[in-house]
KEBA-176351 format. One record per residue (C-alpha): residue number from 1; residue in three letters; z, y, x. Coordinates in Angstrom, 3 decimals. Layout:
BEGIN
ATOM / rotor / lumpa / w / v / u
ATOM / NUM / ALA / Z / Y / X $
...
END
This chain:
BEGIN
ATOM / rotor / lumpa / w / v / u
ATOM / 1 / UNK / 56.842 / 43.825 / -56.092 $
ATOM / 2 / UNK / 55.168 / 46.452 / -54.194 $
ATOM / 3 / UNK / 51.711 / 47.835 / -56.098 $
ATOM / 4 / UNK / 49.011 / 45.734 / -53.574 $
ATOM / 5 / UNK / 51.108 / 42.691 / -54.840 $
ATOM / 6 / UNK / 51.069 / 43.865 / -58.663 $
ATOM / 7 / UNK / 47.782 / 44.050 / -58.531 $
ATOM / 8 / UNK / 46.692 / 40.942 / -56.654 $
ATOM / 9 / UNK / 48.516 / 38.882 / -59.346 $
ATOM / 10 / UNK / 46.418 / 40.396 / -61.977 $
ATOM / 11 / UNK / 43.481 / 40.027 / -60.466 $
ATOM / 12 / UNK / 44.373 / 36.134 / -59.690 $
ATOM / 13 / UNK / 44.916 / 35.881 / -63.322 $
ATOM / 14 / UNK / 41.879 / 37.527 / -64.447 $
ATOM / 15 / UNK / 39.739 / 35.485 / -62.602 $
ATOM / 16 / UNK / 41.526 / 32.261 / -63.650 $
ATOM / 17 / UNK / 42.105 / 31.473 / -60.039 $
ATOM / 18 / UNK / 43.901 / 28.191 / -59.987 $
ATOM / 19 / UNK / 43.949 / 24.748 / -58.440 $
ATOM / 20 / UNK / 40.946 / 24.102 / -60.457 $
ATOM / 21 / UNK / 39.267 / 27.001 / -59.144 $
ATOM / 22 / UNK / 39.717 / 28.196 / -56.226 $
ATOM / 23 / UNK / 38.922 / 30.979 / -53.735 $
ATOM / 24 / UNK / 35.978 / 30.240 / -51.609 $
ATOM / 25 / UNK / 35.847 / 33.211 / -49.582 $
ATOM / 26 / UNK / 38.123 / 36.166 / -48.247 $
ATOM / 27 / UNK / 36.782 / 39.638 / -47.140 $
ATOM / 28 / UNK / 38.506 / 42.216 / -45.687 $
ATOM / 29 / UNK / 37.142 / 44.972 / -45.106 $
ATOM / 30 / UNK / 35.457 / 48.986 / -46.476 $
ATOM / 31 / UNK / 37.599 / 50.580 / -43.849 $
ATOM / 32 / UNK / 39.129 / 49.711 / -40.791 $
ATOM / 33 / UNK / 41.373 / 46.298 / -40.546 $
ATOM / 34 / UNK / 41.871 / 46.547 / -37.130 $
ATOM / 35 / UNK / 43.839 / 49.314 / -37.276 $
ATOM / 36 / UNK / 46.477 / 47.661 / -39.180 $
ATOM / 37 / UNK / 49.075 / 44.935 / -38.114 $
ATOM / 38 / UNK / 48.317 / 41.748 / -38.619 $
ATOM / 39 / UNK / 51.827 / 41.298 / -40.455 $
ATOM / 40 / UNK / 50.953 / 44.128 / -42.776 $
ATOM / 41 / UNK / 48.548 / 41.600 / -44.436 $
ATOM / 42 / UNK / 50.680 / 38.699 / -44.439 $
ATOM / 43 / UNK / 52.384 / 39.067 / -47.682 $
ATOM / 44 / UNK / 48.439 / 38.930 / -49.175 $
ATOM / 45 / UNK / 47.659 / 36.172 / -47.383 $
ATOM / 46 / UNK / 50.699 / 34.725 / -48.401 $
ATOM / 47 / UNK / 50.002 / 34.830 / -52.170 $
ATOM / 48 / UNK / 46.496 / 33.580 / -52.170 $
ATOM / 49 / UNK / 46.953 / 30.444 / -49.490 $
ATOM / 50 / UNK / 47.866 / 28.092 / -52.136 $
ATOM / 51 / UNK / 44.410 / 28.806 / -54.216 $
ATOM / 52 / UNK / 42.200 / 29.122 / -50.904 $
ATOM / 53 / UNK / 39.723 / 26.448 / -50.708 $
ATOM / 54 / UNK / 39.715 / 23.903 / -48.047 $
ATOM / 55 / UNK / 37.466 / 25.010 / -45.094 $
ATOM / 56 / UNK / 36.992 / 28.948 / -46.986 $
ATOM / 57 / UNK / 35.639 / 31.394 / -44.867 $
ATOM / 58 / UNK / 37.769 / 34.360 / -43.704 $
ATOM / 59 / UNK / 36.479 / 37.246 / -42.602 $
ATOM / 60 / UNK / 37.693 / 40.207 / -41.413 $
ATOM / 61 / UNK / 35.950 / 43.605 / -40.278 $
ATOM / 62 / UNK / 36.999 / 44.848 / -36.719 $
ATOM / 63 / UNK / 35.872 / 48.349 / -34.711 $
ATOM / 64 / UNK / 35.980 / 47.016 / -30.981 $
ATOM / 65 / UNK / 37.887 / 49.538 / -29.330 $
ATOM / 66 / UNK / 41.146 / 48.581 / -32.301 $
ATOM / 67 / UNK / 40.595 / 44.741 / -32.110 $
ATOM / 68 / UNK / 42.959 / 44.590 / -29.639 $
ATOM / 69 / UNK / 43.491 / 40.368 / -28.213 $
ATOM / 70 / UNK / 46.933 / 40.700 / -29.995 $
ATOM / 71 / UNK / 45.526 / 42.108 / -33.047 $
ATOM / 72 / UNK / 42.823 / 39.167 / -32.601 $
ATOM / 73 / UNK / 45.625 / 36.468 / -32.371 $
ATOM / 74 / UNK / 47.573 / 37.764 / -35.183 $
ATOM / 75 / UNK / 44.706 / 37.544 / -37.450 $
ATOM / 76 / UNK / 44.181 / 34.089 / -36.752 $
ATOM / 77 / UNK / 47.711 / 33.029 / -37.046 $
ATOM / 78 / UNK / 46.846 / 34.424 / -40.613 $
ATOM / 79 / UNK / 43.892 / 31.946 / -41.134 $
ATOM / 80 / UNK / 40.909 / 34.295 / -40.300 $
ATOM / 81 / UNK / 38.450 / 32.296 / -39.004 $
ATOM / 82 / UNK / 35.480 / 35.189 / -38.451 $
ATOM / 83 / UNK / 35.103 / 38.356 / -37.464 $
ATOM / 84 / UNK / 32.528 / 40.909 / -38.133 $
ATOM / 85 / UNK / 32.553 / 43.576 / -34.995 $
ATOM / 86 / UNK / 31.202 / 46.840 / -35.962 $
ATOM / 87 / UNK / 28.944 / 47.051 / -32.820 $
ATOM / 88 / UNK / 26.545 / 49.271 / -33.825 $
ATOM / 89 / UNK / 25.027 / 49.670 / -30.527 $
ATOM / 90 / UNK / 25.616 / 48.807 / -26.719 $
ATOM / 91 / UNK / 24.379 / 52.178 / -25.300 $
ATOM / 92 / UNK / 26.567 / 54.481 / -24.624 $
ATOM / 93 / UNK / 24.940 / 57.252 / -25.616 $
ATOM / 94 / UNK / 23.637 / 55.781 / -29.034 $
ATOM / 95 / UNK / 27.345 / 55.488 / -30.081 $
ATOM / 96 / UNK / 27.907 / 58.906 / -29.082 $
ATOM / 97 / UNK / 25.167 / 59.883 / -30.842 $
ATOM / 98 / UNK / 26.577 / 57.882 / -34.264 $
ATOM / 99 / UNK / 30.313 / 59.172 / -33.523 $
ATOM / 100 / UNK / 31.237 / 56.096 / -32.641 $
ATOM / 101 / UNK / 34.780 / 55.934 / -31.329 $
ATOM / 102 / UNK / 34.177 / 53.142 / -28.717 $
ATOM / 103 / UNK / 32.295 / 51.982 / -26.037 $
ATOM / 104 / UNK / 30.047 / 49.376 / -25.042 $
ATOM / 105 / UNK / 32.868 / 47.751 / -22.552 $
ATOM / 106 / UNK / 35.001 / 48.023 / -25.804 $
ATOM / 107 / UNK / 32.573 / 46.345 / -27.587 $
ATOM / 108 / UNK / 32.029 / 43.201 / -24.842 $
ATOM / 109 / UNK / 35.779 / 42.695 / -24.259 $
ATOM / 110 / UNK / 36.729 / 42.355 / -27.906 $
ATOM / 111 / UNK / 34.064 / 39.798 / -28.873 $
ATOM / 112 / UNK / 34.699 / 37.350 / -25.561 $
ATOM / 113 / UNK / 38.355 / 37.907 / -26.584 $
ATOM / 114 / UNK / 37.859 / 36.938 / -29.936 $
ATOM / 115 / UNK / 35.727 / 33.786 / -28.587 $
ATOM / 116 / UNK / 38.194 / 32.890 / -25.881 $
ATOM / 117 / UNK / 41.069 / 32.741 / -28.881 $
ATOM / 118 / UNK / 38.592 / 30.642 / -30.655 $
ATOM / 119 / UNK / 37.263 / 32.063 / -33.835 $
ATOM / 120 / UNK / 34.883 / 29.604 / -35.059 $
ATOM / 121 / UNK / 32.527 / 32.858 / -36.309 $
ATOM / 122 / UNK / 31.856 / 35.820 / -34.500 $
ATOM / 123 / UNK / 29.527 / 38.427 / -35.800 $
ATOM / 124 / UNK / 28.128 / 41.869 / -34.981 $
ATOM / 125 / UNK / 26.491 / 44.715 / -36.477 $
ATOM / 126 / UNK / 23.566 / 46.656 / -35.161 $
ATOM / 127 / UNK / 21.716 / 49.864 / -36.312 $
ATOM / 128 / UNK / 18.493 / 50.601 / -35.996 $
ATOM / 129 / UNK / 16.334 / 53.910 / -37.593 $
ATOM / 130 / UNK / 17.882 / 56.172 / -35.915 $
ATOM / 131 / UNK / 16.700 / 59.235 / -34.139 $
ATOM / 132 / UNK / 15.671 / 58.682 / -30.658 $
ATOM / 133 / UNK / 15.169 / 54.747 / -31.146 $
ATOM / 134 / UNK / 12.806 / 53.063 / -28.818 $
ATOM / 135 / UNK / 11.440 / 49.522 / -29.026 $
ATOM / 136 / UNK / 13.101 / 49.409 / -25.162 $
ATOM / 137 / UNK / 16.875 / 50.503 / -26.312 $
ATOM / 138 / UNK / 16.753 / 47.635 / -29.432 $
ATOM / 139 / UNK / 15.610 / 45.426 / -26.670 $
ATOM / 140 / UNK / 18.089 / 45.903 / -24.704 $
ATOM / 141 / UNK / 20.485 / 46.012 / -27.950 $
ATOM / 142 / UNK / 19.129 / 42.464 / -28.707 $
ATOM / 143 / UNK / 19.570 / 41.191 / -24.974 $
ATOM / 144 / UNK / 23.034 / 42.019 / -24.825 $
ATOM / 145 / UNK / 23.825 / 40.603 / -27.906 $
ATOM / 146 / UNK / 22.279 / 37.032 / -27.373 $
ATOM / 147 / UNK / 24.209 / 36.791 / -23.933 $
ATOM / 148 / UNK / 27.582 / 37.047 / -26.326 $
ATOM / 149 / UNK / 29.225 / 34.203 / -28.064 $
ATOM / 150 / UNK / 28.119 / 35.376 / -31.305 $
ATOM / 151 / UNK / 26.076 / 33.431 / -34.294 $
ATOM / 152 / UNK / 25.302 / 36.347 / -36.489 $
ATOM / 153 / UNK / 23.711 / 39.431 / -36.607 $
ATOM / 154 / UNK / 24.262 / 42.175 / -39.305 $
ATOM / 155 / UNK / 21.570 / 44.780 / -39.093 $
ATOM / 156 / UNK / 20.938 / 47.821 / -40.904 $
ATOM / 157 / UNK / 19.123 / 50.816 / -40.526 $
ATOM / 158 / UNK / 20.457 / 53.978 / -40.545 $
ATOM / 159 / UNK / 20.781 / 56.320 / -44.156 $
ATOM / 160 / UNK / 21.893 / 59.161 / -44.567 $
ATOM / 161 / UNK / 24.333 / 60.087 / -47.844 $
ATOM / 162 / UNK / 26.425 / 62.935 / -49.237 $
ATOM / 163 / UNK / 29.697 / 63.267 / -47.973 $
ATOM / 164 / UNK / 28.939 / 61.870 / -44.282 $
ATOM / 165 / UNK / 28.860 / 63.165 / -40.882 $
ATOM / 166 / UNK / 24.746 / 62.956 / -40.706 $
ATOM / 167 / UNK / 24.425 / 64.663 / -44.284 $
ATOM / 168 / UNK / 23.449 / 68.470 / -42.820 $
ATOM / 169 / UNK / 20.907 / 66.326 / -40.463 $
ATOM / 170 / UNK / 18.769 / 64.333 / -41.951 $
ATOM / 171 / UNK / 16.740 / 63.971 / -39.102 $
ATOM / 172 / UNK / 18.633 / 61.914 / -37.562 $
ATOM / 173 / UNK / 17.496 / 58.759 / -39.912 $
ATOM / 174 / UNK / 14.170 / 58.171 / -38.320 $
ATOM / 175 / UNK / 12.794 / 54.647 / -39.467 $
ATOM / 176 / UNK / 9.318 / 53.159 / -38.564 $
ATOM / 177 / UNK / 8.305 / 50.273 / -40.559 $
ATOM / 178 / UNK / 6.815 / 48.237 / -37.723 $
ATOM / 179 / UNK / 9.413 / 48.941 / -35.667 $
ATOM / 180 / UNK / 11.563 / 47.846 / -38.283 $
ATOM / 181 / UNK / 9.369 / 44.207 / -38.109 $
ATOM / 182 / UNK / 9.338 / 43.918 / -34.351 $
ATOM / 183 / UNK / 13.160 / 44.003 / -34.367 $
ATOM / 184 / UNK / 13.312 / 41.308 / -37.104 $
ATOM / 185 / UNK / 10.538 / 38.945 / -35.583 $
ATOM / 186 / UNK / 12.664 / 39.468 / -32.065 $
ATOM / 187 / UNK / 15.765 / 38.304 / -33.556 $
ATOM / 188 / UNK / 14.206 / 35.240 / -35.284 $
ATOM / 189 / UNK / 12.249 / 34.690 / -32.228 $
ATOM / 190 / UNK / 15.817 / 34.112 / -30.727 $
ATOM / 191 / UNK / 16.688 / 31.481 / -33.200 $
ATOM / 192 / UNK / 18.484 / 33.159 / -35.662 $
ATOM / 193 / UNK / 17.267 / 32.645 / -39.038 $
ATOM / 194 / UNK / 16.575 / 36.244 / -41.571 $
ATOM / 195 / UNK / 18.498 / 34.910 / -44.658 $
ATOM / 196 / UNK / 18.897 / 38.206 / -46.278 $
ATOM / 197 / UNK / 17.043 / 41.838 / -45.935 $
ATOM / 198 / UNK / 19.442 / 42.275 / -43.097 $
ATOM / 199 / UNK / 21.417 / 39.318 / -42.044 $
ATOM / 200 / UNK / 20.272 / 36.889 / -39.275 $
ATOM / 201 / UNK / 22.509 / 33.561 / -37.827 $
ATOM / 202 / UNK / 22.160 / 30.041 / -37.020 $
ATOM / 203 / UNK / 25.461 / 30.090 / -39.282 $
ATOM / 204 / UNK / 24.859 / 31.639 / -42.536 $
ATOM / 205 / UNK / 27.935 / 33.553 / -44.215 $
ATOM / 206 / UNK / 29.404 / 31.885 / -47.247 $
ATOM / 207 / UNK / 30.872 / 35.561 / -48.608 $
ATOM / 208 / UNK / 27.291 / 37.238 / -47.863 $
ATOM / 209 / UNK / 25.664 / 34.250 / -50.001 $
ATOM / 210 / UNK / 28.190 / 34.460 / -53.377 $
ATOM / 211 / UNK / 26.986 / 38.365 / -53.859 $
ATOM / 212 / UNK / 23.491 / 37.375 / -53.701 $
ATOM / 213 / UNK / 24.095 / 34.392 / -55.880 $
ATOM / 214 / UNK / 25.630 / 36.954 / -58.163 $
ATOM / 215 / UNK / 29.537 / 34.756 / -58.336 $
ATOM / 216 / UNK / 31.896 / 36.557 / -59.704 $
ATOM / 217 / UNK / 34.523 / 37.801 / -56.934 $
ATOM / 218 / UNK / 38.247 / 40.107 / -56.529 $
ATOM / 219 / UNK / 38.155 / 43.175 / -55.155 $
ATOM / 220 / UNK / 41.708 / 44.670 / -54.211 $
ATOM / 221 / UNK / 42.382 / 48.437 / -52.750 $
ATOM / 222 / UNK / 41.340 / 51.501 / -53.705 $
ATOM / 223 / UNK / 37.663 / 51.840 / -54.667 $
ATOM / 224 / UNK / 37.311 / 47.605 / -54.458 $
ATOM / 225 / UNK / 34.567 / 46.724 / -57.145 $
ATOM / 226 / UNK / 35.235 / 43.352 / -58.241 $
ATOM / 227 / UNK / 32.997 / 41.648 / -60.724 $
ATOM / 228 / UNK / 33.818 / 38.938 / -63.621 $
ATOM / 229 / UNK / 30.778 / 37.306 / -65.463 $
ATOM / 230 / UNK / 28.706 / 40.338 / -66.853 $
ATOM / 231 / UNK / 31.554 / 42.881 / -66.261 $
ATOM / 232 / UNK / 32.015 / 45.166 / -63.011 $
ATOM / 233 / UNK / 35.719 / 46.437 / -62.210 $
ATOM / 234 / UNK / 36.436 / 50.140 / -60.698 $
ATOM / 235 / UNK / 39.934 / 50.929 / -59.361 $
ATOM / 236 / UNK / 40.210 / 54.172 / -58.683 $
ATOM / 237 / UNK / 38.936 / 55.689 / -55.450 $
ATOM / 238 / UNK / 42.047 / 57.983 / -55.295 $
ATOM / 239 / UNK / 44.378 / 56.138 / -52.926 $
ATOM / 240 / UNK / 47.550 / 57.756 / -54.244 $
ATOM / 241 / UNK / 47.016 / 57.113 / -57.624 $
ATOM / 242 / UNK / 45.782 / 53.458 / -56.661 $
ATOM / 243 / UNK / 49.501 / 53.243 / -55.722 $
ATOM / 244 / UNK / 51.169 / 54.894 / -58.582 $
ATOM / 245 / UNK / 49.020 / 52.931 / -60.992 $
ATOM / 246 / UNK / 46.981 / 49.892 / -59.516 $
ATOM / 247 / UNK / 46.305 / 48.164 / -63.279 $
ATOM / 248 / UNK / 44.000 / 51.391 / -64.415 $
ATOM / 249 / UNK / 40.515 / 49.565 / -63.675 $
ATOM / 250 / UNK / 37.556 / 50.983 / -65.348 $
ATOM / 251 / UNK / 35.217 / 48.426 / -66.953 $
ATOM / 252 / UNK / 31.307 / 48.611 / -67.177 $
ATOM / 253 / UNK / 29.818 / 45.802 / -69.176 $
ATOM / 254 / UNK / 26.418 / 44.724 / -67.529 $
ATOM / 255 / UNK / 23.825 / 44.209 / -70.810 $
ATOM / 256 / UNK / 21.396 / 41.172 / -70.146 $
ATOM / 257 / UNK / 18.708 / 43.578 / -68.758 $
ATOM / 258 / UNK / 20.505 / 44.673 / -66.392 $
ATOM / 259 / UNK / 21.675 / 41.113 / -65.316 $
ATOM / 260 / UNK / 18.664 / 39.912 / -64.705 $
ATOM / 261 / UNK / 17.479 / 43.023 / -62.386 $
ATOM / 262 / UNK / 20.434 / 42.438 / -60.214 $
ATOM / 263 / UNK / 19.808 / 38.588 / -59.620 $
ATOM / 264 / UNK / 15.998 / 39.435 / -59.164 $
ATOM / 265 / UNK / 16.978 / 42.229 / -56.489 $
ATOM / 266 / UNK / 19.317 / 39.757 / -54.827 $
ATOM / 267 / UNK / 17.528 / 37.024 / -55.062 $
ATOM / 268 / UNK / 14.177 / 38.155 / -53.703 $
ATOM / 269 / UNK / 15.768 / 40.282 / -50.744 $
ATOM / 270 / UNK / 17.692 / 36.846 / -49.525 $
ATOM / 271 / UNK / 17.265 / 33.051 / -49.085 $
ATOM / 272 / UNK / 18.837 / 32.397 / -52.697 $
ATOM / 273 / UNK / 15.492 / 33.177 / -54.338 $
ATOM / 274 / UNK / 14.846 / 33.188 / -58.271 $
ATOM / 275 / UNK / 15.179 / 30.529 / -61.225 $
ATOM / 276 / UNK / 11.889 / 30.602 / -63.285 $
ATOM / 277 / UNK / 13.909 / 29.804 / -66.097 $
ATOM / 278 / UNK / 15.465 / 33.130 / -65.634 $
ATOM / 279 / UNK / 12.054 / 35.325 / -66.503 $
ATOM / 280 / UNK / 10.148 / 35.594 / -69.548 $
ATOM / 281 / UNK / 6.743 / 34.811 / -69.987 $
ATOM / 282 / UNK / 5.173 / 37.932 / -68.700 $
ATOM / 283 / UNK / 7.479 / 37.807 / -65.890 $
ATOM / 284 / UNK / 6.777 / 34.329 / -64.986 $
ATOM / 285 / UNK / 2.737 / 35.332 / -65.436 $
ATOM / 286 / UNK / 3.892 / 38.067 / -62.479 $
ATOM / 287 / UNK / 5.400 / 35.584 / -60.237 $
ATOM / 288 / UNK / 2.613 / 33.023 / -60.619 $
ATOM / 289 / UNK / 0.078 / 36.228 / -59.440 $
ATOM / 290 / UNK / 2.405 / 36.869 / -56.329 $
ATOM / 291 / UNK / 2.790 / 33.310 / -55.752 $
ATOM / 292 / UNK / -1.076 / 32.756 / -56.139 $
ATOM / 293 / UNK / -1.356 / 35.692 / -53.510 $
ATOM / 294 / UNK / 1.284 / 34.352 / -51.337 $
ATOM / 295 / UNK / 3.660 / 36.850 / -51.664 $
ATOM / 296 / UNK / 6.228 / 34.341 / -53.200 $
ATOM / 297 / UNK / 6.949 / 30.876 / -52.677 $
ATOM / 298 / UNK / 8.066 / 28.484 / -55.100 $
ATOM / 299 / UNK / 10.625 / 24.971 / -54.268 $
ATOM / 300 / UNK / 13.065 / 23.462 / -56.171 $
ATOM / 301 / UNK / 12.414 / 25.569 / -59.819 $
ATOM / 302 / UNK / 13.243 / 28.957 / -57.672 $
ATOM / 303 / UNK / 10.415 / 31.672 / -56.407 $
ATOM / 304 / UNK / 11.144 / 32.730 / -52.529 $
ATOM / 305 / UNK / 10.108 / 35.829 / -51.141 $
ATOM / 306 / UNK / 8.956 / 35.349 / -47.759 $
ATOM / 307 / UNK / 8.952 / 39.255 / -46.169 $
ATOM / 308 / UNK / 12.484 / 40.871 / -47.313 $
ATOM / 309 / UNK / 11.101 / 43.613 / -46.679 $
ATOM / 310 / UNK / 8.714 / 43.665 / -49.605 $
ATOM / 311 / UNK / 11.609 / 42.814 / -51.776 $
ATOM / 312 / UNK / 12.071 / 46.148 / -54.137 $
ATOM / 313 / UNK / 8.166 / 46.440 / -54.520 $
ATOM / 314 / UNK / 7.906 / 42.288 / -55.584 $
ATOM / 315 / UNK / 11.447 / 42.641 / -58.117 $
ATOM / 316 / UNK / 9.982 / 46.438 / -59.410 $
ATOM / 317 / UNK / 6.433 / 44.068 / -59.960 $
ATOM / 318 / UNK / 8.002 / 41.621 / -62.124 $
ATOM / 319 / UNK / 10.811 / 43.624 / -63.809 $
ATOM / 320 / UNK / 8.476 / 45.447 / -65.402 $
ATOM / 321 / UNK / 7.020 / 42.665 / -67.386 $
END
């Protein structure tokens, strides 16, 4: 058995993944899928069918100018049923600008292929913040994605970290905050609901939700986290000594403090929101205050925040307590 395949069994057995509990989602992705032949993947796919869920969501990442429509076919022969296109931007020189190794035809061919082979879920990312941005480029970013066959929108802003092309300019991340609200009221304007800090659709992503509702999922490949209960999982980052030994996965056990920031982070920066049950009683004196102020909202037994984009200042407010 080849080391992917070692692996993958001991993760299925870790996470008790059975008939009884089976895999809701599938994610592939953290480099680029597209490059890679669709048969390359199906001896995976071919171990975890028979514990897939009926109707799970399969996703896979694509860069438009690999997506190729054979490399779109083959993936769906595999069961993918969505794709995420790592769009970016549809002006030309934007992409330049971001190294980008396609184009903006690139971009519009591979996403009406992947429609016209019917994926049921087509995606795109866009980024914003950077350098140069004008309120008349994202408009013209937003236009041309609403006149594709898409129902989500991934959208992040621009930051800049060690080890990256942008690291020696840090210039180039230039955010304005109500820029940053323009673009989001535009999008929702368009009828596609904000469901988390930075994800929009009039479908909502099944595999997006489970990390904000803090389910325990796989990860497989070098440098996948996965995460079991209260415990995170590190493989190795090294891809050669992922392959020599795939089984040596550091552990870090999450204590209860640390729990609880991670489902208030989550849960205020997306539509999943916050059990009261889950705060103590100077916490739950906090929420009552923002709620009281309207900065929270409160259905079901779960506090809402309405603006994402207050999230860390709202979960810093009540951690504290």
């Amino acid at each position: 058995m080849d080391a992917l395949g070692v692996q993958l069994e001991t993760e299925l057995k870790r996470f008790d993944v059975s008939p009884e509990n089976m895999i809701e989602t599938v994610f592939i992705g953290g480099g680029t899928p597209s490059t890679v032949d669709p048969q390359l993947y199906a001896p995976i796919f071919d171990r975890i069918r028979p514990f897939l869920q009926e109707g799970a969501e399969i996703t896979s990442e694509a860069n438009p100018n690999s997506s190729t429509y054979e490399w779109l076919e083959g993936m769906k022969e595999l069961g993918v049923n969505r794709i995420s296109f790592g769009v970016q931007s549809f002006n030309d020189d934007k992409l330049k600008t971001l190294g980008r190794a396609h184009n903006t035809q690139h971009a519009l061919e591979a996403i009406k292929n992947a429609s016209k082979i019917g994926y049921k879920h087509l995606s795109l990312d866009l980024i914003y913040g950077v350098q140069g941005d004008t309120k008349e480029l994202l408009q013209s970013d937003i236009d041309q994605a609403f006149q594709l066959p898409i129902d989500h929108i991934s959208l992040y802003s621009l930051t800049i970290e060690e080890e990256t092309a942008f690291e020696k300019s840090p210039e180039m991340a230039s955010e304005q905050l109500d820029l940053t609200q323009w673009l989001f009221d535009e999008i929702s304007a368009k009828g596609f609901e904000q469901y988390e800090i930075s994800n929009f659709g009039k479908y909502k992503s099944k595999h997006n939700i489970g990390y904000w509702e803090h389910k325990s999922y796989i990860g497989l490949g070098a440098g996948a986290v996965g995460f079991l209960g209260s415990t995170r999982l590190y493989p190795t980052t090294d891809i050669e000594a992922y392959i020599d030994t795939p089984l040596s996965i550091k552990e870090e056990n999450l204590n209860e403090a640390e729990l609880l920031n991670e489902k208030l982070f989550l849960g205020f920066r997306s539509c999943v929101g916050v059990d009261q049950t889950l705060l103590s009683k100077p916490q739950y004196s906090q929420a009552q205050m923002l709620l009281d102020g309207g900065l929270l909202e409160f259905r079901h037994g779960r506090y809402f925040n309405p603006n994402f984009l207050l999230a860390d200042e709202i979960t810093l407010r009540i951690e504290g307590y």
